[in-house]
C-alpha positions as CSV (number, residue, x, y, z in Angstrom):
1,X,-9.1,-25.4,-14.0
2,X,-7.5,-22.3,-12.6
3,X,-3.7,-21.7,-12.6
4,X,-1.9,-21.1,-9.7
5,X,1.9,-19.1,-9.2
6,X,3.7,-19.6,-5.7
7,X,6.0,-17.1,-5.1
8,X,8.5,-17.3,-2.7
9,X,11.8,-15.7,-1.7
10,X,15.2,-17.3,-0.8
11,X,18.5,-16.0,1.1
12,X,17.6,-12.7,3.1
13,X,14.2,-10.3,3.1
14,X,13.6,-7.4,1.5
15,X,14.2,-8.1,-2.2
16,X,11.3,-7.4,-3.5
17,X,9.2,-10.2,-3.7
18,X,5.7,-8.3,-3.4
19,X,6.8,-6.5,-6.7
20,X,8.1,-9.3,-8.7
21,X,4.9,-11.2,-7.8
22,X,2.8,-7.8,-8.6
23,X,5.0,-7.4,-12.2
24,X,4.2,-11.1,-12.8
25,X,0.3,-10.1,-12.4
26,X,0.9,-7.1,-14.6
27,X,2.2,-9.2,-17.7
28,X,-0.3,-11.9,-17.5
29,X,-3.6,-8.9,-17.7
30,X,-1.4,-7.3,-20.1
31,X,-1.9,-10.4,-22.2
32,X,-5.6,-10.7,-22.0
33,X,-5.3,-13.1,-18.4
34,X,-7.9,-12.9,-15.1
35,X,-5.4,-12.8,-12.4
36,X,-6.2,-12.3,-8.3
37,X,-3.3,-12.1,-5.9
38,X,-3.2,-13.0,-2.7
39,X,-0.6,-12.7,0.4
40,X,0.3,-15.4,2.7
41,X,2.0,-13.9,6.0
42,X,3.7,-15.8,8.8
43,X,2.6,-13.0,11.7
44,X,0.6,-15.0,14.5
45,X,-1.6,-11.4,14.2
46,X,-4.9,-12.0,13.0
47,X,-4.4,-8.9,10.2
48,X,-2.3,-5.8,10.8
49,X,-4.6,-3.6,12.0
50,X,-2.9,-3.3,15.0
51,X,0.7,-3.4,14.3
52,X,2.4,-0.1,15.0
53,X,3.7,1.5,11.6
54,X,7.2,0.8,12.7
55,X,6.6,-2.7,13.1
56,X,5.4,-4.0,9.4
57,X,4.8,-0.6,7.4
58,X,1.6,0.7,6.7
59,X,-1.9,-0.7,7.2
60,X,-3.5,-1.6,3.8
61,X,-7.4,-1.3,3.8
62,X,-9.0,-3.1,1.4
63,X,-13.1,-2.1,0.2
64,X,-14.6,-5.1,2.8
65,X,-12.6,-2.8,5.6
66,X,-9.5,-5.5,5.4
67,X,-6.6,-4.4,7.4
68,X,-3.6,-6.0,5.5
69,X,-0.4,-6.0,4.8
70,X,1.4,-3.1,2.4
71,X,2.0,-5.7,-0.3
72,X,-1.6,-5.9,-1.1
73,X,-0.8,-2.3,-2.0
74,X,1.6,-3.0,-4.3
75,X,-0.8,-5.8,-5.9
76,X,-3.5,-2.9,-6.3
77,X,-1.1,-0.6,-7.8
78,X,0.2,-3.2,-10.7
79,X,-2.7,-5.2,-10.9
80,X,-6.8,-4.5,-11.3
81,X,-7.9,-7.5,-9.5
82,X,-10.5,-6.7,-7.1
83,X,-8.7,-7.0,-3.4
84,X,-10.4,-7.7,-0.3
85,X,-9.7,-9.1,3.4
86,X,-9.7,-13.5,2.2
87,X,-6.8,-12.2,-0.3
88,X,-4.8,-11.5,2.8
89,X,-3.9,-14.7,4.9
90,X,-2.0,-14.8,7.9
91,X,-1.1,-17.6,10.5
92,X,-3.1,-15.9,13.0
93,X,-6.5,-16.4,11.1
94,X,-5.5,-20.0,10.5
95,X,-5.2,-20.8,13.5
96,X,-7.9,-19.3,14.9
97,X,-10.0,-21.1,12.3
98,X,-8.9,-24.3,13.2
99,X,-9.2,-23.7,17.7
100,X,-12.8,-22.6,16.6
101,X,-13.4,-25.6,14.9
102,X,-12.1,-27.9,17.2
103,X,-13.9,-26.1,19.9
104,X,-17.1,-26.8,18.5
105,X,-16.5,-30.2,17.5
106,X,-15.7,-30.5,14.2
107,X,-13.3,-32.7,14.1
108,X,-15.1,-35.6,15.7
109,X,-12.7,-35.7,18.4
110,X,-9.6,-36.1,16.0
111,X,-6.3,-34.9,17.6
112,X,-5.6,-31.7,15.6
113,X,-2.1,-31.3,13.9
114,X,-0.4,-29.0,11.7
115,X,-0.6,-31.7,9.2
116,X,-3.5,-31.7,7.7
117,X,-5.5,-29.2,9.8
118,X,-3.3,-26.5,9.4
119,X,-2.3,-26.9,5.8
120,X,-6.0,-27.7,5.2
121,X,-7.2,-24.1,5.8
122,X,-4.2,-22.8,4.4
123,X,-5.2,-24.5,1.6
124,X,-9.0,-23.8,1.6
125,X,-8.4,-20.2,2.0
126,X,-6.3,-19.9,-1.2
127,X,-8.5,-21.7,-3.0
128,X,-11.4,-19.8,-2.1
129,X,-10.4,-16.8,-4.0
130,X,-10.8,-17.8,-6.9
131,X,-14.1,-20.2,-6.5
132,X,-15.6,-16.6,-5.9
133,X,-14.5,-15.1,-8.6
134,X,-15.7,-17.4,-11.3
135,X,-13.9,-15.8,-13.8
136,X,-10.5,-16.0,-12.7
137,X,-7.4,-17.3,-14.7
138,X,-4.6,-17.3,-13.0
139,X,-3.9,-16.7,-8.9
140,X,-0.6,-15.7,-7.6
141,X,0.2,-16.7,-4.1
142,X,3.1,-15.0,-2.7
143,X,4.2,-16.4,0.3
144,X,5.9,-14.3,3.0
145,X,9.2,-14.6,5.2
146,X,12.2,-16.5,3.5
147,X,12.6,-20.0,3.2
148,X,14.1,-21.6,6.0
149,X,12.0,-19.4,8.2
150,X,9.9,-22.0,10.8
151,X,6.9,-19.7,10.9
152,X,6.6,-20.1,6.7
153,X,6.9,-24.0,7.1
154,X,3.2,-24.5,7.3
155,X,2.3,-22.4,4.1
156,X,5.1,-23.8,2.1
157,X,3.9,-27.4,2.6
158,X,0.7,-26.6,1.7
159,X,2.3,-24.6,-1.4
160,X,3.6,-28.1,-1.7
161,X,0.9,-30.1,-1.5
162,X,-1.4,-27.9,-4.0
163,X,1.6,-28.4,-6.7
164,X,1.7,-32.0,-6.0
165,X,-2.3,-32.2,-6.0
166,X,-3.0,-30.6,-9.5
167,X,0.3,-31.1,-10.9
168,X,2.9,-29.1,-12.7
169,X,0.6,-27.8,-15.9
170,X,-1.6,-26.2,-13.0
171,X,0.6,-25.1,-10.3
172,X,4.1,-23.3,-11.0
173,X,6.9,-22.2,-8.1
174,X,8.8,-19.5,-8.9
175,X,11.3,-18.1,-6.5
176,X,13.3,-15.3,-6.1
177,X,16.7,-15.6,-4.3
178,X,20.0,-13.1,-4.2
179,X,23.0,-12.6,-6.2
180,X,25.5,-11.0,-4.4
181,X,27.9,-8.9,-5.8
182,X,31.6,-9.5,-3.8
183,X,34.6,-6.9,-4.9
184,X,35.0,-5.4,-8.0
185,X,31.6,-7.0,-9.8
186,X,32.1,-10.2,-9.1
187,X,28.6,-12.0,-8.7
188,X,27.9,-14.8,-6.6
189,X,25.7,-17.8,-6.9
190,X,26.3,-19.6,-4.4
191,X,23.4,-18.4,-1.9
192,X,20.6,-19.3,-4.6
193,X,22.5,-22.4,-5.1
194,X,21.5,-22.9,-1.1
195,X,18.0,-21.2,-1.3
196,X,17.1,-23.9,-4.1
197,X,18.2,-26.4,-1.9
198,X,16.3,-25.2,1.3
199,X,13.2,-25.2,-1.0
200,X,14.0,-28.7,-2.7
201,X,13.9,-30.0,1.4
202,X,10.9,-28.5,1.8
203,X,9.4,-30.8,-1.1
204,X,9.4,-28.0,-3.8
205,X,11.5,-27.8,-7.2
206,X,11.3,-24.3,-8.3
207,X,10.1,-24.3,-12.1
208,X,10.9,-20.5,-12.2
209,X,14.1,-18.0,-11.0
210,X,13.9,-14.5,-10.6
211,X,17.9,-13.8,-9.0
212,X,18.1,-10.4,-7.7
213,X,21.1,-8.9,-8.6
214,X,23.1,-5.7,-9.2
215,X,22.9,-6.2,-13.2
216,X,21.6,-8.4,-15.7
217,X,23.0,-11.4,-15.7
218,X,24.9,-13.1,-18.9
219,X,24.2,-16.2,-20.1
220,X,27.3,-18.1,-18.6
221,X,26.0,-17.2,-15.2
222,X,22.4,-18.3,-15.8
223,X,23.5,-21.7,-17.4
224,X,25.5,-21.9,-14.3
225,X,22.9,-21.3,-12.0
226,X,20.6,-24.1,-13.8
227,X,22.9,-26.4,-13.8
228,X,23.4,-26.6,-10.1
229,X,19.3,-25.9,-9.2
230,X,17.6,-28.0,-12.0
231,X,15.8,-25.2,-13.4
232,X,15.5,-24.6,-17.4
233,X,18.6,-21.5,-18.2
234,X,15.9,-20.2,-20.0
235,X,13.3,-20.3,-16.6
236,X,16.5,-17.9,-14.2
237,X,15.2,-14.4,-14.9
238,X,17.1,-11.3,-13.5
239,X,15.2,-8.7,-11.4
240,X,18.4,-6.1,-11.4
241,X,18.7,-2.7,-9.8
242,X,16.9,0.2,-11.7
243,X,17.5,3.9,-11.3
244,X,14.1,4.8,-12.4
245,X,11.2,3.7,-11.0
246,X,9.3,0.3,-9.7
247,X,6.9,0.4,-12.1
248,X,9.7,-0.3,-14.6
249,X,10.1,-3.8,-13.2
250,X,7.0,-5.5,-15.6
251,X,8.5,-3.9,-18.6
252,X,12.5,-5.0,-17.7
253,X,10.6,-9.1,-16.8
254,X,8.6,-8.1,-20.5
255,X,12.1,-7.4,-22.3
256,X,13.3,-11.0,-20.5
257,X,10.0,-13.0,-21.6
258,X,9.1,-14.1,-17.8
259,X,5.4,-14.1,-18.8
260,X,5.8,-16.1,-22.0
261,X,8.0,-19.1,-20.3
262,X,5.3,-18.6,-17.1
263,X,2.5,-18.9,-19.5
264,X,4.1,-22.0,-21.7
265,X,5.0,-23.6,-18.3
266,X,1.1,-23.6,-17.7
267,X,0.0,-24.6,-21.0
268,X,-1.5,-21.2,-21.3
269,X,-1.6,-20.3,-24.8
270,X,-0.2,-17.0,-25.3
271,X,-1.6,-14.0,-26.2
272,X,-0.5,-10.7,-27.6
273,X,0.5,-8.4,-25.2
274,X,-0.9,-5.2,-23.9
275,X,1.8,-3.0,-22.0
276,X,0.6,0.2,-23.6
277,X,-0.7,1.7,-20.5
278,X,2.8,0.7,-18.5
279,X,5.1,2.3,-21.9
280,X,2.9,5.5,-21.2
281,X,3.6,5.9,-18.0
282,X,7.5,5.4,-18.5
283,X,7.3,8.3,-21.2
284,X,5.6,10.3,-18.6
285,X,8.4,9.5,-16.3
286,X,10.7,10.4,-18.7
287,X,9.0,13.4,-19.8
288,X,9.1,15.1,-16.0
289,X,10.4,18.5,-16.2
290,X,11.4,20.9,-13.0
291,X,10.6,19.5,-9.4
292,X,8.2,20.6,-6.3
293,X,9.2,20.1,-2.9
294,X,6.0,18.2,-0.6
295,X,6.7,18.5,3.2
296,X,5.0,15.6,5.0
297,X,4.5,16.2,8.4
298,X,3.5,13.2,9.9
299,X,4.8,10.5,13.1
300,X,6.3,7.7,12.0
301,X,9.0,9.2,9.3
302,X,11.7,6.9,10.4
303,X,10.5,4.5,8.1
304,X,9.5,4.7,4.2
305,X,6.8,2.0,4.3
306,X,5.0,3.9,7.2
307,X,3.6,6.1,4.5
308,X,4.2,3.7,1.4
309,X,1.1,4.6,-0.1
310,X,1.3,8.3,0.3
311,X,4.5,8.7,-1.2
312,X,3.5,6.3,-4.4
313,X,0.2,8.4,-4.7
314,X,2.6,11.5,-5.0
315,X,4.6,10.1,-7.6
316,X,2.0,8.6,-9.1
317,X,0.3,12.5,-9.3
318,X,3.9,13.9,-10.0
319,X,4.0,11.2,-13.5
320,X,0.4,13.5,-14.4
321,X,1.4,16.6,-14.2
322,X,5.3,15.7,-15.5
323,X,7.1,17.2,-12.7
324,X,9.1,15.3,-10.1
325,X,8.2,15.1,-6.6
326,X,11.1,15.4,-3.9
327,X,9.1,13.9,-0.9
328,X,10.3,16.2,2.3
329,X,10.2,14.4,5.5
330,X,9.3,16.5,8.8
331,X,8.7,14.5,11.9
332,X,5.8,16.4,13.5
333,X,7.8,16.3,16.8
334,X,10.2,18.3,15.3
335,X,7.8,21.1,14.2
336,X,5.8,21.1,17.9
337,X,9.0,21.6,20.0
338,X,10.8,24.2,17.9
339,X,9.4,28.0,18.1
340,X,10.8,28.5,14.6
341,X,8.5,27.0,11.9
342,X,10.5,28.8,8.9
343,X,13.2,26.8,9.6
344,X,11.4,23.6,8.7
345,X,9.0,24.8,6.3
346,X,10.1,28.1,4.9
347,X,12.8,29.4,2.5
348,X,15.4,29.6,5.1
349,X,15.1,25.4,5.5
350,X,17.2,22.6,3.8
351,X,16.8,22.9,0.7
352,X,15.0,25.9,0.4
353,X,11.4,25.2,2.5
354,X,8.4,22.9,1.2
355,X,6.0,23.9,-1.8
356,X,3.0,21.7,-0.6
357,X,2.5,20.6,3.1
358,X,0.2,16.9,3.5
359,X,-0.5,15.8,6.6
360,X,-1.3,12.1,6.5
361,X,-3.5,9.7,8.4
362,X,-2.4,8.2,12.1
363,X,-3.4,7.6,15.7
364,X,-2.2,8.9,19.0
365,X,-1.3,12.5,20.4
366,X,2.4,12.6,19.7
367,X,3.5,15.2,17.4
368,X,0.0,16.6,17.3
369,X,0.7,20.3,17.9
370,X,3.0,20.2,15.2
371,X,1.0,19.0,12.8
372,X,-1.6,21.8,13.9
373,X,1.7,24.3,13.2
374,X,2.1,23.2,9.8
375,X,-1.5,23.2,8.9
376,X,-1.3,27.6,10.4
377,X,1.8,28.0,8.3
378,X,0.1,26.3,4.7
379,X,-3.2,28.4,5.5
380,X,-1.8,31.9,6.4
381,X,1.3,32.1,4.1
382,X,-1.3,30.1,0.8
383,X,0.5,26.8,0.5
384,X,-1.1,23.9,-1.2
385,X,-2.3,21.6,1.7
386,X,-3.7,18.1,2.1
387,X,-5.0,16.7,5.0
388,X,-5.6,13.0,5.1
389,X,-8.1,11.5,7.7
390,X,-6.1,12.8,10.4
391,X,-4.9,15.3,8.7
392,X,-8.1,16.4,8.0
393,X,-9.0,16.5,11.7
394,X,-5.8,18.6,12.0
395,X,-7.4,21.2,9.8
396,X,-10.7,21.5,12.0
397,X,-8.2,21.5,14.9
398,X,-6.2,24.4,13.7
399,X,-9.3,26.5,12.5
400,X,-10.9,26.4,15.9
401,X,-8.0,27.5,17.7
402,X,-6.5,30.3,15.3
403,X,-9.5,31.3,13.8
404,X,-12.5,31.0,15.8
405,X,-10.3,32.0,19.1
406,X,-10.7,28.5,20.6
407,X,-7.7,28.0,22.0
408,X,-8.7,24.7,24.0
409,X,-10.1,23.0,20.7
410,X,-9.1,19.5,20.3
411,X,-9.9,16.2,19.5
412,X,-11.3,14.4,22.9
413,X,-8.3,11.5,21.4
414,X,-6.2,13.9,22.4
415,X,-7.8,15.8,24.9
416,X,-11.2,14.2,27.0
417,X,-11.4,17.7,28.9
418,X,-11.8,20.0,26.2
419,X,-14.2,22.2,26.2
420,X,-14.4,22.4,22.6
421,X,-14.3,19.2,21.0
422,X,-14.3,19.9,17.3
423,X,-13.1,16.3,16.7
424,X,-15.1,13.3,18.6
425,X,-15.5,9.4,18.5
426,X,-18.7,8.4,17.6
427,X,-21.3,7.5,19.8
428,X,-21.8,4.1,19.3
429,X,-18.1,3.5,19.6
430,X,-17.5,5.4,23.1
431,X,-17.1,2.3,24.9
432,X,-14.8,0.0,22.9
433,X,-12.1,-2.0,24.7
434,X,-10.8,-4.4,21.5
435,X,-9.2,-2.0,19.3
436,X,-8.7,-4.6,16.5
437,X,-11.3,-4.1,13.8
438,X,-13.6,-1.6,15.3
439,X,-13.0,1.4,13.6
440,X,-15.3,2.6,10.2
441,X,-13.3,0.8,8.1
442,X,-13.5,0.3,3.9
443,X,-15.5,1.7,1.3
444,X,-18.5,4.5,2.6
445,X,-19.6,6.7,-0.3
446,X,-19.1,10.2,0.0
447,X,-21.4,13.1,-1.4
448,X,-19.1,16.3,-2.8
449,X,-20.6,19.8,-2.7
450,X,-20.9,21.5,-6.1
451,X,-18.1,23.8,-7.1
452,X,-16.1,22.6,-4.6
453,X,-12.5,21.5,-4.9
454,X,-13.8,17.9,-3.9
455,X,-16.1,18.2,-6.5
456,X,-13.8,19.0,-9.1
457,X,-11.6,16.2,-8.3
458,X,-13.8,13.8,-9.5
459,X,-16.5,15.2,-11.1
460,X,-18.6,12.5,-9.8
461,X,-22.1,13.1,-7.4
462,X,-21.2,10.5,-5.6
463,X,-17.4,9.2,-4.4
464,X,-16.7,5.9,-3.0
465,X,-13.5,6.0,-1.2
466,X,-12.1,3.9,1.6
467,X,-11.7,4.9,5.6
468,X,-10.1,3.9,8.5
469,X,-10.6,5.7,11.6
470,X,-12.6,6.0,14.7
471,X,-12.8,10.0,15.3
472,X,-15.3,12.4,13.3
473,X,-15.8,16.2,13.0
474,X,-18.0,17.3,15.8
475,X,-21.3,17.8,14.7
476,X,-22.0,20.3,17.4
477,X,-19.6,22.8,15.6
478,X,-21.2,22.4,12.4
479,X,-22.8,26.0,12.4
480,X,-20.0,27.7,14.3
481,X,-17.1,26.6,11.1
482,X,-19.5,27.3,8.4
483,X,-20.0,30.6,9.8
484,X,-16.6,31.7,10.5
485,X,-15.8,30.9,7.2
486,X,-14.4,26.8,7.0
487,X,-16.3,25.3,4.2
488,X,-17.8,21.7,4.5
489,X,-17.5,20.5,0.9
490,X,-17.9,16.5,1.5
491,X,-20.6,14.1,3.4
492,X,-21.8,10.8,4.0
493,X,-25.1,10.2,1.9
494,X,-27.8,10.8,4.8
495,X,-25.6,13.9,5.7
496,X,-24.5,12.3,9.1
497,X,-21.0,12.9,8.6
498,X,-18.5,15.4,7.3
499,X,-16.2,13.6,4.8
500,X,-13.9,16.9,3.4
501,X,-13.5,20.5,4.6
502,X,-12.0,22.9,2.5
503,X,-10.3,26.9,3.0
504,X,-11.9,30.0,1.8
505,X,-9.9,31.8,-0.5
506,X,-6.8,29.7,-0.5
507,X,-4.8,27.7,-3.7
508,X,-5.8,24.4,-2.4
509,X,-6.6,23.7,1.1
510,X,-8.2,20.6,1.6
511,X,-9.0,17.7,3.6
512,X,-11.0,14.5,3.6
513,X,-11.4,12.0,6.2
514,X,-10.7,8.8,3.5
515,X,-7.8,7.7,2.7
516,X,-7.6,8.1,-1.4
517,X,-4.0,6.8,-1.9
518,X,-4.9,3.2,-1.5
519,X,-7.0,3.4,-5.0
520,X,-4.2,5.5,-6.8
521,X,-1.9,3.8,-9.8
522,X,1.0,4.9,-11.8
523,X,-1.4,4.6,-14.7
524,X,-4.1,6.3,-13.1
525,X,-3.7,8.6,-10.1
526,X,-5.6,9.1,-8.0
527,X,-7.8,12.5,-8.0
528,X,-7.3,14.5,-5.1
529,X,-3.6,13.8,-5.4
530,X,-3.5,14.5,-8.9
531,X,-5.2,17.8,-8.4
532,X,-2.9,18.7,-5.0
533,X,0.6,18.4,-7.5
534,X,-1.4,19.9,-9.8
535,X,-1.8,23.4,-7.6
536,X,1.7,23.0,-6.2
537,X,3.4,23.1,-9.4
538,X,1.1,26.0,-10.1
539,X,1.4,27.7,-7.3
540,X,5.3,27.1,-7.4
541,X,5.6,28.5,-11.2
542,X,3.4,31.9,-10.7
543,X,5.7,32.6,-7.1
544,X,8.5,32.0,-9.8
């Protein structure tokens, strides 16, 4: 019988339940275990694909073209589990299950009710996962919102109702709650007290703590905390504030034995314990020596998670070539209405300019111009750039206009009336109304050129890489770029499509229309990033 974690979170959001759960995952491979994770969100939205950036972070697209939520990121960076769109469940997909179904009959006419219908799917979809992957050990639910929350009602019970079905050896809660820190270090533990007791109402005794707190904390305060939730001292973990990196957090639950008292709690028998790959990376963290500066010009920079894969594909490049990465925010908006580009990008900015310009993925024309600006300044004055999907776009953009003369060139998202359209929707998609899941979405293989920059990045004929967008480079101008110079180093297989464009005679100036952060880990990073900090550290050191 397969082995099931609930994770859930207590007192306030934002703790960092994704990466305990994710951590959790890391420690059971690392001793030998199967282990598929899966993300339970109370959003009435069918998936997330349509959520603005600001809203819930970035949209995570899994290989099945999945548009989930960013902690499914985090369980791809920590865990090797394959991912796809039924490891992301949301209320919305629930219920619109269930109205199908009743629509159609199949519930003989019963009156349909949160209990059992609901909690029924909730509880088929989880267990689907791992009935199609047959070789599956353990699944980790995490459950999303904080308890106490009405919209997570619904997937708690059914948390509560899988426990009770296959009983404590099979199903384990663990939670994660707060430990405030009031004056001069004095820790509080009252609210867990209070979070335990919201999830004891909801019919759940957690077997498992994780308090997140400023420090570790002693053994007086963990008997304390026991005492007063009826968990085991030796079952209240501490998930304390770090001042190195994320990826730490497996190794600092390691030290603790979370994954022994987990696996025991299971009747898992323990195995030895693999964390080489994770102590590697911390020496290569440690190792880092100098810094480059990466400006990324993008549109939503007023929050972290609107890029979160971006910037943890950085570091994650950053950790291979042992340099840190200061991540340089520039709201395109910014660099389209001033007239002085140096002063955001060159030696006279904050902090003396940007060593690398990337230009991530995104929709709509806001801040368009001044993404073409920085894509001019990175091409004339031989930056390392890096154009993601729309970034990409940006690159065809700014080569029509500054180098072929076009000065009208555009994308018909930005401008129908163009009379060079370098970037276009394609045709079978010209008259979409529903925006949710129409776009090409999730794994396409791409073809690299030889000797190419692409093609050096992987060293691979053929790269599978995931997408998620609706506009393409314009066929039409196929003949006119190549000419001029612009070369087309990346396709689809049948040649259809162009999948990366790169600059003649440049450092590195390249873009692709995937998206290859959401396959990068801080044990492996991805490729094309790898190789990006790779030129910007060299470029940086031979300016030096």
């Amino acid at each position: 019988m397969n082995k099931y974690i609930f994770v859930t979170g207590g007192v306030c959001s934002s703790l960092g339940k994704g990466v305990a759960a994710s951590s959790l995952g890391a420690l059971l491979e690392g001793r030998g275990l199967n282990v598929r994770m899966i993300k339970c969100d109370p959003y009435i939205n069918v998936d997330a694909g349509t959520m603005s950036p600001y809203q819930h972070g970035e949209v995570y697209v899994t290989d099945d073209g999945g548009e989930t939520d960013l902690d499914l990121g985090n369980y791809a960076r920590f865990t090797s589990g394959p991912l796809s769109r039924a490891n992301s469940i949301t209320t919305g997909q629930v219920y619109e299950s269930v109205i199908r179904k009743e629509r159609e009959g199949r519930y003989l006419g019963r009156c349909v009710q949160v209990i059992p219908h609901i909690t029924d799917e909730i509880k088929s979809r989880i267990l689907a996962v791992s009935k199609k992957d047959t070789d599956t050990d353990v699944v980790i639910v995490e459950i999303g919102g904080t308890v106490g929350d009405i919209e997570s009602i619904p997937f708690l019970e059914a948390a509560r109702q899988l426990i009770h079905e296959m009983g404590r050896a099979n199903a384990l809660s663990v939670h994660l709650t707060l430990i405030p820190e009031v004056g001069e270090g004095e820790l509080k533990t009252k609210p867990t007290q209070h979070s335990v007791k919201a999830m004891q109402e909801q019919g759940i005794q957690p077997d498992v703590l994780i308090c997140r707190a400023p420090v570790l904390l002693d053994e007086a305060t963990r008997r304390k905390i026991a005492l007063f939730t009826n968990v085991e001292s030796d079952a209240v973990f501490t998930s304390y504030n770090v001042d190195t990196t994320i990826y730490e957090v497996p190794l600092i639950f390691f030290d603790q034995k979370l994954d022994q008292v987990a696996l025991k709690k299971l009747g898992v028998e323990s195995r030895h314990a693999n964390l080489k790959p994770w102590y590697s990376m911390m020496e290569r963290f440690e190792a880092r020596s100098g810094k480059v500066r990466i400006g990324i010009v993008g549109k939503y920079m007023d929050l972290h998670d609107s890029y979160k894969s971006v910037f943890e594909a950085l570091f994650h490049a950053g950790l291979e070539s042992r340099i840190e990465v200061e991540l340089v925010k520039i709201d395109s908006s910014r660099l389209e209405e001033t007239e002085d580009a140096e002063a955001l990008l060159g030696s006279s900015a904050a902090g003396g300019g940007v060593d690398g310009i990337l230009v991530p993925g995104g929709f709509g024309q806001r801040g368009i111009n001044g993404m073409v600006k920085a894509a001019a300044w990175a091409r004339t004055h031989k930056l390392p750039y890096f154009g993601i999907c729309l970034g990409m776009q940006i690159m065809v953009i700014e080569w029509a206009r500054d180098v072929l003369g076009w000065e009208d060139a555009d994308s018909t998202e930005f401008n129908q009336d163009t009379k060079h359209p370098v970037v276009s929707l394609l045709e079978d998609q010209v008259d979409v109304k529903n925006y949710g899941g129409t776009m090409r979405l999730g794994k396409w293989a791409s073809v690299p050129e030889p000797n190419s920059k692409f093609f050096e990045a992987y060293k691979e004929k053929i790269v599978s890489e995931r997408h998620r967008h609706r506009y393409e480079f314009a066929n039409t101008f196929r003949k006119e770029m190549t000419d001029s110079g612009l070369a087309l180093t990346g396709f689809t297989e049948d040649k259809s499509l162009v999948e990366a464009v790169e600059w003649p005679d440049h450092p590195w100036g390249l873009g692709v229309q995937f998206h290859p952060e959401f396959k990068s880990k801080p044990t492996a990073a991805s490729p094309l990033f790898r190789d990006f900090i790779a030129a910007v550290k060299k470029v940086k050191e031979t300016k030096e």
